[in-house]
C-alpha positions, 0 to 999 in steps of 0.5 A, spaced: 490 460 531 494 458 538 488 458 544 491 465 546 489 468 539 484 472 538 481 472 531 482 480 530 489 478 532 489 473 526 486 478 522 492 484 524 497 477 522 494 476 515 494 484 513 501 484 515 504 478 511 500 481 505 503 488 506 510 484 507 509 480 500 506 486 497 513 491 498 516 485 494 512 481 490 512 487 484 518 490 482 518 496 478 526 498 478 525 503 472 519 506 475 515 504 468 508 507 469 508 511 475 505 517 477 509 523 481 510 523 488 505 529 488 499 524 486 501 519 490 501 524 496 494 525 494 492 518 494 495 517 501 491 522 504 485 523 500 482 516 497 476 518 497 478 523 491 479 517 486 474 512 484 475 505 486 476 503 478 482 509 477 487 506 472 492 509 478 489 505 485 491 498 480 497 500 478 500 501 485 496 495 487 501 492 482 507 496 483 512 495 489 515 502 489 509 506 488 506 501 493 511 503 498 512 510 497 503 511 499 505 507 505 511 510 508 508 516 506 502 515 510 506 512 516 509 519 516 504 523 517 501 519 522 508 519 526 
């Protein structure tokens, strides 16, 4: 951590690099597994309805494109 940063700021790098690697590091071109656009905007908006152990919160924590989708979706809202 340089002198000027603060710890928060270290925080704020360290979910960025997670999130840069995570568009990337599973791929999934052919989409195997993955729920509608429909479930994935509910998921984006409305955690809360789904239990942590839902099969659906592990597959976009290991599929890319299902991962980047929940993201730009909620980005999107919030613009």
């Amino acid at each position: 951590m340089n002198s000027g940063d603060t710890p928060q700021a270290e925080h704020v790098d360290v979910w960025a690099e997670l999130r840069r690697v995570a568009r990337h590091a599973f791929p999934n071109p052919e989409r195997k597994g993955c729920p509608s656009e429909d479930v994935l905007r509910k998921l984006a908006f409305d955690l809360k309805s789904f239990a942590m152990d839902d099969p659906l919160i592990d597959h976009v924590a290991t599929c890319s494109p299902c991962l980047n989708l929940v993201w730009r979706l909620r980005e999107e809202r919030s613009a």
